[in-house]
C-alpha positions in Angstrom: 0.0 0.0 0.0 1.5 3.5 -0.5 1.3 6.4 1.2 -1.0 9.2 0.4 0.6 11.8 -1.9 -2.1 13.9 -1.7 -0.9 17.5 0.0 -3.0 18.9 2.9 -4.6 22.2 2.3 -3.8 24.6 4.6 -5.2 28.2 4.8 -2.6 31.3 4.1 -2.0 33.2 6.8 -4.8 35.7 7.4 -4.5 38.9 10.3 -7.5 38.9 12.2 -9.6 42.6 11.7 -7.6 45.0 14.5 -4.7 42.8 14.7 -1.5 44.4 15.1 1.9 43.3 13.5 5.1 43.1 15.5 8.0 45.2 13.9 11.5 45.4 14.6 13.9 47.9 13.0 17.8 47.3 13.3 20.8 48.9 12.0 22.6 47.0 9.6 25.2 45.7 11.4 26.9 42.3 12.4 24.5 42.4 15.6 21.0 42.6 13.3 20.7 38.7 13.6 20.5 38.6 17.5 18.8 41.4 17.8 16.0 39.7 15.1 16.3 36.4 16.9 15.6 37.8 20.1 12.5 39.3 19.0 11.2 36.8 17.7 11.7 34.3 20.8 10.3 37.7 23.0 7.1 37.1 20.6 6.4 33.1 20.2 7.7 32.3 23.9 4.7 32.0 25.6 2.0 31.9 23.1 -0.2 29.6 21.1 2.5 29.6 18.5 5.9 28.3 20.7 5.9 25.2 18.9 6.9 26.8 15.7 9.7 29.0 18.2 13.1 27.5 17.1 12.3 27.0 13.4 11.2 30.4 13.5 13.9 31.8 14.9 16.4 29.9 12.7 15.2 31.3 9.6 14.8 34.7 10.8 18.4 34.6 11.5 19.7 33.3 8.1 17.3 36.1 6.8 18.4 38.3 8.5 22.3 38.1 8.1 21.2 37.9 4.4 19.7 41.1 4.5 22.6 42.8 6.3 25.1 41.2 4.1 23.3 43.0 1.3 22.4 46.1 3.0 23.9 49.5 3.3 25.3 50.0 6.5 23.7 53.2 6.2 20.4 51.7 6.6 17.8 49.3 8.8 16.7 46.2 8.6 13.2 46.4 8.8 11.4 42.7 10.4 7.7 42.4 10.1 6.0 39.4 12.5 2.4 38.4 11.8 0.6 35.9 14.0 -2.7 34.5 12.9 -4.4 31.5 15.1 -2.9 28.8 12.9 0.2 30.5 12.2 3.0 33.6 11.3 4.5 35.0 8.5 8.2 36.8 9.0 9.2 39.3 6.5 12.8 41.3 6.1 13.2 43.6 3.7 16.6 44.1 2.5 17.7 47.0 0.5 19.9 44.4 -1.8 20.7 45.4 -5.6 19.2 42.3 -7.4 15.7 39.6 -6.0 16.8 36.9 -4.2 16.2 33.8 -6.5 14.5 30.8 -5.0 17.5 27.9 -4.8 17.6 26.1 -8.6 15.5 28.8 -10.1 18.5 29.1 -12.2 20.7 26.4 -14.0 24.3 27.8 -13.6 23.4 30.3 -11.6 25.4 31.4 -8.8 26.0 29.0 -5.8 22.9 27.8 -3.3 22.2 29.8 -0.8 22.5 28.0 2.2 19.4 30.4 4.4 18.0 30.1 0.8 18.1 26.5 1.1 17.0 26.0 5.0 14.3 28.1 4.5 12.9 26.7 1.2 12.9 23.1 2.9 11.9 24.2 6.8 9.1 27.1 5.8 5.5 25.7 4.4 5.6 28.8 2.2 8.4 31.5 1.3 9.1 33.9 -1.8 10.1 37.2 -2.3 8.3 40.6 -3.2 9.8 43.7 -4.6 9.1 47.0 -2.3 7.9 49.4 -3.6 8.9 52.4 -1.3 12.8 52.1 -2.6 14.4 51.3 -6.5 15.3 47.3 -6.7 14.9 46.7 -2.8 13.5 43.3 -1.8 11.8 41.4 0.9 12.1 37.9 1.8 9.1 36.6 3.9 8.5 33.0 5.0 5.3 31.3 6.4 5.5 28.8 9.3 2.0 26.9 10.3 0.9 24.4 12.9 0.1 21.5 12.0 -3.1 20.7 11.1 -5.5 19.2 13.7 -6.2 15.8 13.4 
């Protein structure tokens, strides 16, 4: 007998009318990652969502340091948290000079990515969107969900 292949649905994340996101704005330096990761364990720690804590944490780190290695040091890191019931989306926008390319999006391409990579295989959804508010600036954002209820 084989297993089902069959992928469970799961509902995007949604932000409840009146909900408020959680922001964090750093300077782009080599202490923008702990700064992020604290946040982040500040937010989950004691909620509905501390099950997803550690994942969550891990790839707002390697998104993080991503953005800071391709930011000005003139400028912030911006981190956006949203929490729904079922789970959060993390965005960072990074002020980077080209998109960040999902990992074998392009054959002979430049190397993997390794945050690229963890966060493609850990996060149930992840991409990139240009911002608007500054010329070829980009944000990475990744969706993490519990699982579903049996």
């Amino acid at each position: 007998m084989q297993p089902s292949t069959a992928s469970v649905a799961r509902p995007p994340i949604r932000v409840p009318a009146g909900a408020r996101p959680y922001v964090l704005a750093a300077p782009s330096t080599p202490r923008a990652p702990k700064a992020a990761r604290d946040f982040v364990r500040a937010v989950l720690r004691r909620g509905p969502l501390a099950p997803l804590l550690d994942t969550a944490v891990l790839l707002t780190s390697e998104a993080v340091t991503r953005a800071h290695l391709h930011t000005p040091r003139t400028a912030d890191i911006r981190l956006r948290l949203l929490t729904a019931g079922h789970g959060l989306r993390i965005s960072v926008h990074d002020d980077a000079p080209a998109r960040i390319p999902r990992p074998g999006s392009a054959a002979g391409g430049p190397p993997a990515d390794y945050g690229l990579l963890l966060t493609g295989r850990l996060a149930d959804d992840w991409g990139t969107t240009p911002a608007g508010d500054l010329p070829r600036s980009t944000t990475l954002w990744f969706e993490l969900r519990l699982p579903a209820a049996a």
